[in-house]
HTML snippet that shows the backbone in 3Dmol.js (N, CA, C, O; Angstrom):
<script src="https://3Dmol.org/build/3Dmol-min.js"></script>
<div id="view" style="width:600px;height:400px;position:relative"></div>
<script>
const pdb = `
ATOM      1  N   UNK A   1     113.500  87.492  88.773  1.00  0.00           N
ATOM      2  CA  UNK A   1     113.198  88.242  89.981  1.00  0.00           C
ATOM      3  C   UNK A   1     112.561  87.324  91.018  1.00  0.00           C
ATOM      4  O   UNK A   1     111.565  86.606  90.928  1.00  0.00           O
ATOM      5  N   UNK A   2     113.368  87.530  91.980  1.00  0.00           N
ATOM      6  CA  UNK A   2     112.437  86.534  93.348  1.00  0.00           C
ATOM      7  C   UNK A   2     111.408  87.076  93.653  1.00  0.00           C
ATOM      8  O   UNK A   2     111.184  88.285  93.725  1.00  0.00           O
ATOM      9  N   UNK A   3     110.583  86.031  93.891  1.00  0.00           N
ATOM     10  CA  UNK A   3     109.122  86.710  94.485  1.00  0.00           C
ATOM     11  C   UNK A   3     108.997  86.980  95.761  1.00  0.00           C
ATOM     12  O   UNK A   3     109.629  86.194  96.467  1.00  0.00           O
ATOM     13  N   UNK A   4     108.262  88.017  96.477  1.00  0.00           N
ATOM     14  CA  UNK A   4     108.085  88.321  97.898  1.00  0.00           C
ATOM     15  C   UNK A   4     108.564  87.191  98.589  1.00  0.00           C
ATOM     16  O   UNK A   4     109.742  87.058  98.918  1.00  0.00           O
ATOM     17  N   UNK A   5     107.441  86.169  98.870  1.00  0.00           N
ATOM     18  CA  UNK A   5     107.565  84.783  99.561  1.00  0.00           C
ATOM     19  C   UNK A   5     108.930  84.203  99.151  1.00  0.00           C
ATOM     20  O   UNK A   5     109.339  84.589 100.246  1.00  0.00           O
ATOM     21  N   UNK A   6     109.841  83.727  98.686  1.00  0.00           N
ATOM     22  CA  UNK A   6     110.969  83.683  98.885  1.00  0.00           C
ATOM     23  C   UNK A   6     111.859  84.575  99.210  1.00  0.00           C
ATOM     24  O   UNK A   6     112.934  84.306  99.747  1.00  0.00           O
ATOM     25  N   UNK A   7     111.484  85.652  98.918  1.00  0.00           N
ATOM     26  CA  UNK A   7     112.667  86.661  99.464  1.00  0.00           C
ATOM     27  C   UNK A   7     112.102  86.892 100.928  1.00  0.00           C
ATOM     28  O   UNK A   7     112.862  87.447 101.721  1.00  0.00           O
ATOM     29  N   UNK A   8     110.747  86.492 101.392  1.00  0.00           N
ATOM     30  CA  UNK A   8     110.905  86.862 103.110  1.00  0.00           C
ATOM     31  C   UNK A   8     111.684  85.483 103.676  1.00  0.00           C
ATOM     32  O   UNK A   8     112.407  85.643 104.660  1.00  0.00           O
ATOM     33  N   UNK A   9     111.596  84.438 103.229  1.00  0.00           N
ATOM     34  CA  UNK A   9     112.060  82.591 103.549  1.00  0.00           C
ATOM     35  C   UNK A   9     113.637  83.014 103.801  1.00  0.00           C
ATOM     36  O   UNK A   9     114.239  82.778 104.849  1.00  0.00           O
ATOM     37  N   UNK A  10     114.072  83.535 102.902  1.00  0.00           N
ATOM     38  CA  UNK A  10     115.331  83.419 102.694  1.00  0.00           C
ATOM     39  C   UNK A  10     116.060  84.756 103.302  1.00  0.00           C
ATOM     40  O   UNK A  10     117.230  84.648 103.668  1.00  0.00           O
ATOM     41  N   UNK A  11     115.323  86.127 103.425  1.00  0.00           N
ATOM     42  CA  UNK A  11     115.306  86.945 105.097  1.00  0.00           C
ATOM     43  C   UNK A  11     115.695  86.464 106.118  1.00  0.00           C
ATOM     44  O   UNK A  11     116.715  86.716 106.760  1.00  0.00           O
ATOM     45  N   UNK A  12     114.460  85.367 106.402  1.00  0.00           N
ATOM     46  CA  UNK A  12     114.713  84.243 107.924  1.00  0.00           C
ATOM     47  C   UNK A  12     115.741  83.671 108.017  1.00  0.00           C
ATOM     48  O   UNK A  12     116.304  83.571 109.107  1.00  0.00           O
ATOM     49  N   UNK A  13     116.306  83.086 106.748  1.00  0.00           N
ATOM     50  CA  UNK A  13     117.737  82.073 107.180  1.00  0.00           C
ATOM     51  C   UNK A  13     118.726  83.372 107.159  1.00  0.00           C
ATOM     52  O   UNK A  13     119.351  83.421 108.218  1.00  0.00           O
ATOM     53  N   UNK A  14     119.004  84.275 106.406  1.00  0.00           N
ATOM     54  CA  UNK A  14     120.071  85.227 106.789  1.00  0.00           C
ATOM     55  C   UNK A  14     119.878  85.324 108.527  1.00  0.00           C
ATOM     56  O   UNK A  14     120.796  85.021 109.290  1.00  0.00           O
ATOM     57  N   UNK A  15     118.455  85.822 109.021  1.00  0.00           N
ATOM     58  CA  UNK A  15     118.381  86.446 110.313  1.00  0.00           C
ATOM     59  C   UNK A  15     118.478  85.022 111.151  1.00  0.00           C
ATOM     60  O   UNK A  15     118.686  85.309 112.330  1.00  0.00           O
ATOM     61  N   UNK A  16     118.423  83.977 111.016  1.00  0.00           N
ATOM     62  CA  UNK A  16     118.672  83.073 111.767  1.00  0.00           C
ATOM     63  C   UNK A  16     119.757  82.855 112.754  1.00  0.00           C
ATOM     64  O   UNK A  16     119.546  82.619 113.943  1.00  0.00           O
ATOM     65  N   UNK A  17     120.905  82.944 112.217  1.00  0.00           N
ATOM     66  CA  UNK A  17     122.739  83.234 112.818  1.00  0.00           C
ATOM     67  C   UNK A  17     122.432  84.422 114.538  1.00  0.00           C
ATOM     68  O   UNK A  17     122.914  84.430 115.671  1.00  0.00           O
ATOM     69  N   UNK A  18     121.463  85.185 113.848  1.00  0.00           N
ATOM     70  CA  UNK A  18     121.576  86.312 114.981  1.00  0.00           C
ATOM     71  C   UNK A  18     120.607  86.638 115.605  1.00  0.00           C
ATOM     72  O   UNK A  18     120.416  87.744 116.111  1.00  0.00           O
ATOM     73  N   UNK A  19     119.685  85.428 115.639  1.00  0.00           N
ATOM     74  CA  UNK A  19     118.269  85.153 116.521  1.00  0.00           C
ATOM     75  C   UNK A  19     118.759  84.699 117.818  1.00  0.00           C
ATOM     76  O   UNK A  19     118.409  83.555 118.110  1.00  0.00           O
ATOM     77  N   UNK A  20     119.580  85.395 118.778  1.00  0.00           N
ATOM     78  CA  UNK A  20     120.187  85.095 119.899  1.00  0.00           C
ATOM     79  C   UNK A  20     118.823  84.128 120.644  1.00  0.00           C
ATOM     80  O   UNK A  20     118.911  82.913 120.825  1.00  0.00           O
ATOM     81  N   UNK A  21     117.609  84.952 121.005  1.00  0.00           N
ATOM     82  CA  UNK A  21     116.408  85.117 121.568  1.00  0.00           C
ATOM     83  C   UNK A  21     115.662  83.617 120.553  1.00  0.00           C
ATOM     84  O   UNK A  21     114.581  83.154 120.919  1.00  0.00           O
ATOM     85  N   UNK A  22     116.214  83.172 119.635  1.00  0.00           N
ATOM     86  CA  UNK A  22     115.400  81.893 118.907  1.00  0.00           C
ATOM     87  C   UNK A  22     113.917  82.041 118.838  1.00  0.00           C
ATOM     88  O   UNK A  22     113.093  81.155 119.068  1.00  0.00           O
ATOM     89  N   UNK A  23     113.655  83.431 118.450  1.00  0.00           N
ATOM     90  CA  UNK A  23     112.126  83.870 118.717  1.00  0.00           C
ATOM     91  C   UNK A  23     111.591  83.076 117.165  1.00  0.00           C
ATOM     92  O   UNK A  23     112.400  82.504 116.434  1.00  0.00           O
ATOM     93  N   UNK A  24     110.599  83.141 116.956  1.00  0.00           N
ATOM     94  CA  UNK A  24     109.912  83.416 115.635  1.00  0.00           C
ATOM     95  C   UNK A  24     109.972  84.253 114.536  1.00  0.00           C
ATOM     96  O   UNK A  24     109.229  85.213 114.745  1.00  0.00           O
ATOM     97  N   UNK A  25     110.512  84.327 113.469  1.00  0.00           N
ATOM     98  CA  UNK A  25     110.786  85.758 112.616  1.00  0.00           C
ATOM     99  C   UNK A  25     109.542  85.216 111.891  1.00  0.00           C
ATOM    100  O   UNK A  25     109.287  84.105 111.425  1.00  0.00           O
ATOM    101  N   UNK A  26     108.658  86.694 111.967  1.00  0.00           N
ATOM    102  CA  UNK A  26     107.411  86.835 111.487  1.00  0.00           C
ATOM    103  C   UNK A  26     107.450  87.981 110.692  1.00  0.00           C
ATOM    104  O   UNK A  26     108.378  88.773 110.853  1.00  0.00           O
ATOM    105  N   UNK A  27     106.406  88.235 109.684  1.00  0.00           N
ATOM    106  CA  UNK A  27     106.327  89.968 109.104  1.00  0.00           C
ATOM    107  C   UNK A  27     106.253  90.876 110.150  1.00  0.00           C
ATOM    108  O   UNK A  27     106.371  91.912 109.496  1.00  0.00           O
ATOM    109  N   UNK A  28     106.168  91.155 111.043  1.00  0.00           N
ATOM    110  CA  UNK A  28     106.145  91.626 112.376  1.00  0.00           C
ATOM    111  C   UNK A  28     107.087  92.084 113.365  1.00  0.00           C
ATOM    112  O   UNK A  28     107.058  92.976 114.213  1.00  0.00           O
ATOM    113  N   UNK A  29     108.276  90.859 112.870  1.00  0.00           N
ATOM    114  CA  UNK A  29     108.955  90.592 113.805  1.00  0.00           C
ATOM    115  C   UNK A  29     110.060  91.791 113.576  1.00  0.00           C
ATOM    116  O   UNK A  29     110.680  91.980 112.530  1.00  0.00           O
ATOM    117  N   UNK A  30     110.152  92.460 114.636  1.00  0.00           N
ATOM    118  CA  UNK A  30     111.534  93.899 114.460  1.00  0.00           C
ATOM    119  C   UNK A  30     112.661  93.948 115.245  1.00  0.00           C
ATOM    120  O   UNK A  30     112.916  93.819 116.442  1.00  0.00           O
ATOM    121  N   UNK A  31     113.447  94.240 113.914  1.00  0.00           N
ATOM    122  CA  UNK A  31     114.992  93.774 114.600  1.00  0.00           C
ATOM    123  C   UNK A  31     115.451  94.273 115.747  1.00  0.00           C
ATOM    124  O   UNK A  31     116.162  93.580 116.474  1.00  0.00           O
ATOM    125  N   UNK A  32     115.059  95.732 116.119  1.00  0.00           N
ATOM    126  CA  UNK A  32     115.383  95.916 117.835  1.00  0.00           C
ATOM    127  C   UNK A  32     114.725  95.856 118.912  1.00  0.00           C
ATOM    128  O   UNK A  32     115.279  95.625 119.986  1.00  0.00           O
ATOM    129  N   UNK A  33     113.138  96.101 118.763  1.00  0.00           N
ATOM    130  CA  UNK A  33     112.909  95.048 119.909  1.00  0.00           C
ATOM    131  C   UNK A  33     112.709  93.512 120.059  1.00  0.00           C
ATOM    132  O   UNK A  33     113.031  92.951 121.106  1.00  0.00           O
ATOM    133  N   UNK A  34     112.106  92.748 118.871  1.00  0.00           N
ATOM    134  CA  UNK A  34     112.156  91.428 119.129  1.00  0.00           C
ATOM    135  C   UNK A  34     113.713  90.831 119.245  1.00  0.00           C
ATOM    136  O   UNK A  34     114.315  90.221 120.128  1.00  0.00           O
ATOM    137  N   UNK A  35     114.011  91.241 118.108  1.00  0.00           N
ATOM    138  CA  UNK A  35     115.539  90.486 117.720  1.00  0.00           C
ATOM    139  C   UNK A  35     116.779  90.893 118.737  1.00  0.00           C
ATOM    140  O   UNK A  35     117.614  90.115 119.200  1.00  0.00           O
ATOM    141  N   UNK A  36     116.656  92.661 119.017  1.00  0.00           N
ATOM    142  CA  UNK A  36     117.554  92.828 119.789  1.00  0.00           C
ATOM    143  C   UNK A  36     118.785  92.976 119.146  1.00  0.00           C
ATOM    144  O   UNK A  36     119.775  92.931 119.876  1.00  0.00           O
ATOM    145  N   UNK A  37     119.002  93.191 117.601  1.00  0.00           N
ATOM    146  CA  UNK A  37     119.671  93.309 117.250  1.00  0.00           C
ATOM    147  C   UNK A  37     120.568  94.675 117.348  1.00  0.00           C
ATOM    148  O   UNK A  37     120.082  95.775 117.083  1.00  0.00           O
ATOM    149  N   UNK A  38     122.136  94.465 117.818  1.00  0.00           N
ATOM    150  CA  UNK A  38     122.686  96.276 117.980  1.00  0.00           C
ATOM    151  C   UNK A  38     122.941  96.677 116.526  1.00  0.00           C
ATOM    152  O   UNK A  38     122.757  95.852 115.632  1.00  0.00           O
ATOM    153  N   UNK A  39     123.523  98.413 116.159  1.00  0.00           N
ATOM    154  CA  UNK A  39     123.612  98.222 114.973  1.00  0.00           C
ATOM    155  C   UNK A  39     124.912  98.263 114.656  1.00  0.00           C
ATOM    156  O   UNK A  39     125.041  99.045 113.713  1.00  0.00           O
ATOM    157  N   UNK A  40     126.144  97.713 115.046  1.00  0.00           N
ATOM    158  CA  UNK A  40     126.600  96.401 114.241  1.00  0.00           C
ATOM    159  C   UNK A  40     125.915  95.366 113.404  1.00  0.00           C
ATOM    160  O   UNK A  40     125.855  95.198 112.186  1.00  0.00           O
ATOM    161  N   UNK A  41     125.471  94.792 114.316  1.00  0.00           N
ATOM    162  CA  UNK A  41     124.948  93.462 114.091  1.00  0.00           C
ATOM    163  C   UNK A  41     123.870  93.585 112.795  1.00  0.00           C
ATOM    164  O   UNK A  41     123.872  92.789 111.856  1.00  0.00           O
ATOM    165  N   UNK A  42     122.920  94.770 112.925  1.00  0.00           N
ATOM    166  CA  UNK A  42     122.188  95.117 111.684  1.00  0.00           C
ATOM    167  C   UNK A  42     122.646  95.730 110.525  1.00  0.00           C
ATOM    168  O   UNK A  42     121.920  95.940 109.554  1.00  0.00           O
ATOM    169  N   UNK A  43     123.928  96.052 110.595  1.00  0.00           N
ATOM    170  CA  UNK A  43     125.148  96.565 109.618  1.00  0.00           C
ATOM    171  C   UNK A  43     125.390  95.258 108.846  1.00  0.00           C
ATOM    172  O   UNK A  43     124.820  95.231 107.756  1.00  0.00           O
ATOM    173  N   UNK A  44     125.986  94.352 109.113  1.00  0.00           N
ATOM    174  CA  UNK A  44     126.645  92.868 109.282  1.00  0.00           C
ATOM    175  C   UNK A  44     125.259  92.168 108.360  1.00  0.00           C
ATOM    176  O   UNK A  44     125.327  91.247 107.547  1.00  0.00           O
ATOM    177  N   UNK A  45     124.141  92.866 108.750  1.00  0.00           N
ATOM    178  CA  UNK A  45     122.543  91.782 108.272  1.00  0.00           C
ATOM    179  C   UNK A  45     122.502  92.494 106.753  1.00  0.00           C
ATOM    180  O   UNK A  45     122.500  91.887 105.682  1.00  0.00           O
ATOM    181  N   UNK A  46     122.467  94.115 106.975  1.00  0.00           N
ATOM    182  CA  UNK A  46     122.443  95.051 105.633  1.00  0.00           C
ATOM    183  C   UNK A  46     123.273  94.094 104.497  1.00  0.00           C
ATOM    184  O   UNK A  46     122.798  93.347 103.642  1.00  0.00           O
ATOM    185  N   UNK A  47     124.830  94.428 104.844  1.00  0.00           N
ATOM    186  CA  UNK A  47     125.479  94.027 104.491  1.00  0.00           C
ATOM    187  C   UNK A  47     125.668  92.159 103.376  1.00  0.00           C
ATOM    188  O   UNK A  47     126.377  91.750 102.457  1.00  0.00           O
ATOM    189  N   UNK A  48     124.361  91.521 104.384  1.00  0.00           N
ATOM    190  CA  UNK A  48     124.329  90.237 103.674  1.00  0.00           C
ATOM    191  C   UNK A  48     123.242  89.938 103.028  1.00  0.00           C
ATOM    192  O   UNK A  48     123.083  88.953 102.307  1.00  0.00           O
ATOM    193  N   UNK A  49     122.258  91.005 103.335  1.00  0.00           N
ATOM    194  CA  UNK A  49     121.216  91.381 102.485  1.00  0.00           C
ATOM    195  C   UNK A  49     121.560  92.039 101.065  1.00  0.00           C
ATOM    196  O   UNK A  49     120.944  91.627 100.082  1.00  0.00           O
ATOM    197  N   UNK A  50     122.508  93.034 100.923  1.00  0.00           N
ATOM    198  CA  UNK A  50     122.694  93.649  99.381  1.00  0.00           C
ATOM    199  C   UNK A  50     123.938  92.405  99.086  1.00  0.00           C
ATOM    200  O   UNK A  50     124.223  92.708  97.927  1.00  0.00           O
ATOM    201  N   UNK A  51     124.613  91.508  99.340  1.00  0.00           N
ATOM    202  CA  UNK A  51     125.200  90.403  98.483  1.00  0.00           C
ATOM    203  C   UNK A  51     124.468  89.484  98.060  1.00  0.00           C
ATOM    204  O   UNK A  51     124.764  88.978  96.977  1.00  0.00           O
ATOM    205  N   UNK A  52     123.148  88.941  98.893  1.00  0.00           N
ATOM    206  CA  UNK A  52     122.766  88.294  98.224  1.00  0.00           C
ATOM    207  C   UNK A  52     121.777  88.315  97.173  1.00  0.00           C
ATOM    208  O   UNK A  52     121.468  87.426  96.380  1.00  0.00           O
ATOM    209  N   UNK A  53     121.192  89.878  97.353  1.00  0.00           N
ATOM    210  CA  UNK A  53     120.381  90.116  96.085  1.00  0.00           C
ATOM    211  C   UNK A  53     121.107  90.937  95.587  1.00  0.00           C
ATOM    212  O   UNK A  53     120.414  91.361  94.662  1.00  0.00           O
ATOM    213  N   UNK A  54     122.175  91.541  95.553  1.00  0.00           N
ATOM    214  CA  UNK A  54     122.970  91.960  94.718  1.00  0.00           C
ATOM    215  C   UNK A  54     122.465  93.818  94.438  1.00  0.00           C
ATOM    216  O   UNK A  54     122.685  94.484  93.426  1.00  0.00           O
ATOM    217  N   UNK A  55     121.757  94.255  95.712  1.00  0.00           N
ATOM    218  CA  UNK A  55     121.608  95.935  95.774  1.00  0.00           C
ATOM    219  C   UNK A  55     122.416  96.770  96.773  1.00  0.00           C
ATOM    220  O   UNK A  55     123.381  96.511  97.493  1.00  0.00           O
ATOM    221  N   UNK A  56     121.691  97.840  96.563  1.00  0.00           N
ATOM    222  CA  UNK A  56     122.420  98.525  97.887  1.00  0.00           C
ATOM    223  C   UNK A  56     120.994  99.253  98.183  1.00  0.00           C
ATOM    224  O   UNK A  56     120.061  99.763  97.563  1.00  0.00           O
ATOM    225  N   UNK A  57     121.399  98.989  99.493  1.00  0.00           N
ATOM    226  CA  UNK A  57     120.152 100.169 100.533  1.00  0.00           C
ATOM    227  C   UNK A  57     120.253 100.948 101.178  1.00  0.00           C
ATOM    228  O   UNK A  57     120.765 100.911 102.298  1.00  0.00           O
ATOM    229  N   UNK A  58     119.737 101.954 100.570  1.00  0.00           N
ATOM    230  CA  UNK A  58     120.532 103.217 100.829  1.00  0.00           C
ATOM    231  C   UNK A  58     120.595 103.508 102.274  1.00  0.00           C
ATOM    232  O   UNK A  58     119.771 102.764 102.805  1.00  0.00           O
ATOM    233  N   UNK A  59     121.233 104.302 103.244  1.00  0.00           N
ATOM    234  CA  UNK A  59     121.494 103.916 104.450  1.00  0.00           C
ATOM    235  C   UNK A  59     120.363 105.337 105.139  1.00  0.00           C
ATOM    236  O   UNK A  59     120.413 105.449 106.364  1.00  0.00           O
ATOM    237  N   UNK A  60     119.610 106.134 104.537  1.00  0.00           N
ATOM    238  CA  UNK A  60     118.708 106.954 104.461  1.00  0.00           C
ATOM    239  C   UNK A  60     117.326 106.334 104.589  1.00  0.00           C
ATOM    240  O   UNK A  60     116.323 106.794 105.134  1.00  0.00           O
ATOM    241  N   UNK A  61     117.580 104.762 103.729  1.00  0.00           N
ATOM    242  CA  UNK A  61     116.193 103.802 103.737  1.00  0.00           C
ATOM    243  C   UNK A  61     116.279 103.719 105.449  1.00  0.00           C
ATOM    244  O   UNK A  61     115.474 104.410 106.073  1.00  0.00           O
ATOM    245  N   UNK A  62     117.057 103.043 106.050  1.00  0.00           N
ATOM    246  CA  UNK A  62     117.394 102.411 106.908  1.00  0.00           C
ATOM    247  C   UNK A  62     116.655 102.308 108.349  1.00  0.00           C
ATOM    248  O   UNK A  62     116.303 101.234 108.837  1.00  0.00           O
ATOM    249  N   UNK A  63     116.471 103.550 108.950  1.00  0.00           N
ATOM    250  CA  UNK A  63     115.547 104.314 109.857  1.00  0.00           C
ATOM    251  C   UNK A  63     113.996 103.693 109.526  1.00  0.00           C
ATOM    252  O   UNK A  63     113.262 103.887 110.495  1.00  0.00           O
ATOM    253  N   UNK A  64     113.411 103.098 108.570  1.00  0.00           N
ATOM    254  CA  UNK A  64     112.255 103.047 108.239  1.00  0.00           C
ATOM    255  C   UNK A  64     112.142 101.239 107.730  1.00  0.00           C
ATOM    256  O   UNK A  64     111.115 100.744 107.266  1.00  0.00           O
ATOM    257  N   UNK A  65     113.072 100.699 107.893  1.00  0.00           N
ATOM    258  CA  UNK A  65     113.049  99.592 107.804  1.00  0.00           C
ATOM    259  C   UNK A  65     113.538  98.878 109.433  1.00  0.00           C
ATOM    260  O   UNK A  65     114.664  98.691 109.894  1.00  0.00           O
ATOM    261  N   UNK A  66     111.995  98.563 110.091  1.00  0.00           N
ATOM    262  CA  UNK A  66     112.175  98.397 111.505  1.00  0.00           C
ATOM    263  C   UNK A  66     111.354  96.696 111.459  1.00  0.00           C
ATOM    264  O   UNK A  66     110.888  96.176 112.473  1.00  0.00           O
ATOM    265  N   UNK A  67     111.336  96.252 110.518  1.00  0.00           N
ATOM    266  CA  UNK A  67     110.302  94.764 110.434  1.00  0.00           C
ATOM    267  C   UNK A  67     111.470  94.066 109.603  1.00  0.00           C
ATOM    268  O   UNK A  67     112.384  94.569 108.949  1.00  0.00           O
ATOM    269  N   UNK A  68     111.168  92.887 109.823  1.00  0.00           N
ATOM    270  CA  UNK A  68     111.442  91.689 108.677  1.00  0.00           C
ATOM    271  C   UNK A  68     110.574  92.112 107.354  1.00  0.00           C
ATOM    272  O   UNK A  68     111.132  92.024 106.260  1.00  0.00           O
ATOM    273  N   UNK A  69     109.236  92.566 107.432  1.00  0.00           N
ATOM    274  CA  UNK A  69     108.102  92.357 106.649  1.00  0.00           C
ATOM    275  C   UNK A  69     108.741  93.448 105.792  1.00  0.00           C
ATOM    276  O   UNK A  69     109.097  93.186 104.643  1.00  0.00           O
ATOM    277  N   UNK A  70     108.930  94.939 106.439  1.00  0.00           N
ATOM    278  CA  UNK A  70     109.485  96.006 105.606  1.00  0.00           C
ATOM    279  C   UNK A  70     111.088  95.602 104.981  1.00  0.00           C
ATOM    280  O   UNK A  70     111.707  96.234 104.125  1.00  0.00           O
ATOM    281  N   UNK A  71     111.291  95.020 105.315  1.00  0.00           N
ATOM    282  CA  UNK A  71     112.716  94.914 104.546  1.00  0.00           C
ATOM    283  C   UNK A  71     112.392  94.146 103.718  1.00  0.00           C
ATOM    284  O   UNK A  71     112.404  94.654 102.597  1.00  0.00           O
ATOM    285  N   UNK A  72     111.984  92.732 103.756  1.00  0.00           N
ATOM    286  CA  UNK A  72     111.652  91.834 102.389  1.00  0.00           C
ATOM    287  C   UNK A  72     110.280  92.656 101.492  1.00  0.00           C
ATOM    288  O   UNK A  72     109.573  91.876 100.854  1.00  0.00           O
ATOM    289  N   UNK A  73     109.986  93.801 101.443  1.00  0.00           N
ATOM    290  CA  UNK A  73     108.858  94.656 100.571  1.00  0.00           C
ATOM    291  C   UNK A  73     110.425  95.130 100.167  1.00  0.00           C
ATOM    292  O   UNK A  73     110.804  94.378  99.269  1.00  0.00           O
ATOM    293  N   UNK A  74     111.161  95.820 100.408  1.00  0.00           N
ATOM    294  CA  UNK A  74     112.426  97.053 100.537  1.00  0.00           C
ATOM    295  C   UNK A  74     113.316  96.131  99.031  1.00  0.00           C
ATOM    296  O   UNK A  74     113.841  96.361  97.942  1.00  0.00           O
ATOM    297  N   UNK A  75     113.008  95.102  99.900  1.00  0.00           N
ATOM    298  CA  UNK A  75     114.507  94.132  98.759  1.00  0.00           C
ATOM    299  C   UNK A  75     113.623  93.772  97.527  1.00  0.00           C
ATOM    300  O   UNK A  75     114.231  93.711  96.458  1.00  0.00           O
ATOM    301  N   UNK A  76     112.158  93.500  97.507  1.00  0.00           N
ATOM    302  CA  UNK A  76     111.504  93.050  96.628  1.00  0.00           C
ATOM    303  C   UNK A  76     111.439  94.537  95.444  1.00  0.00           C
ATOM    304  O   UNK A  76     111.805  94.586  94.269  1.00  0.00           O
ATOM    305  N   UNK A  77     110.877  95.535  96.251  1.00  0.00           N
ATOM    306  CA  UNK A  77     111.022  96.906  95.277  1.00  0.00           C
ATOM    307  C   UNK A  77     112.311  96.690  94.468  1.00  0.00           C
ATOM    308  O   UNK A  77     112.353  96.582  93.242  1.00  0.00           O
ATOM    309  N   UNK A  78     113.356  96.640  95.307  1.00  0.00           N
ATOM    310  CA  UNK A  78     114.861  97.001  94.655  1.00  0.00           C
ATOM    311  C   UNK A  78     115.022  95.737  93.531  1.00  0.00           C
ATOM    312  O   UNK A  78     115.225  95.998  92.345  1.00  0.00           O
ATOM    313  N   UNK A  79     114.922  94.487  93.973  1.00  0.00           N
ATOM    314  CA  UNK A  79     115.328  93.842  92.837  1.00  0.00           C
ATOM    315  C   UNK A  79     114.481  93.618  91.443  1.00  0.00           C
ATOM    316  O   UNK A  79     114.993  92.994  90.514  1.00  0.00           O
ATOM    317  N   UNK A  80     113.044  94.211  91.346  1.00  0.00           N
ATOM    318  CA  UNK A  80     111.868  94.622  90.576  1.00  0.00           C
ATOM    319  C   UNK A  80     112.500  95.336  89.395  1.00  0.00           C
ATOM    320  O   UNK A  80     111.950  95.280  88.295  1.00  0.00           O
ATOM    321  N   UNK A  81     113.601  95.987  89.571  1.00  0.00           N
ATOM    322  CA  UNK A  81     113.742  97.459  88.801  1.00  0.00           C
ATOM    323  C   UNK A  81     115.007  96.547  87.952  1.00  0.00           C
ATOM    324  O   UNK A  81     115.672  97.089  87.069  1.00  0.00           O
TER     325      UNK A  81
END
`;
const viewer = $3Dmol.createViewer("view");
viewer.addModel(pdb, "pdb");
viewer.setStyle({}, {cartoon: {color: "spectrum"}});
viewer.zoomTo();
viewer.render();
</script>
């Protein structure tokens, strides 16, 4: 099981490709107002988030995952189990 701290490291390089804005991805940092991400584009992120840890998130989670910080807690729960 990956630990938090790598699974937020490795968050950043997924979200890197679509850091139009080259901001800082922080625990903080949220995909529609910092990132600006549309949701395509956060479809496309979902999407490369459950291949590389190998879950699915449920699309009910989704609405409530508005941080970098909450999604790498989100992926850490899921791959725990």
């Amino acid at each position: 099981m990956p630990d938090r701290a790598a699974i937020f490291t490795r968050l950043a390089d997924l979200i890197a490709p679509l850091n139009k804005k080259g901001i800082a991805v922080e625990e903080n940092t949220s995909f529609a107002n910092d990132l600006e991400l549309d949701s395509l584009t956060v479809m496309d992120l979902v999407a490369n988030i459950e291949d590389e840890w190998d879950i699915v998130i449920p699309l009910n989670l989704l609405p409530e995952l508005e941080t970098v910080g909450q999604v790498a807690d989100a992926v850490a729960r899921m791959t725990d189990k």
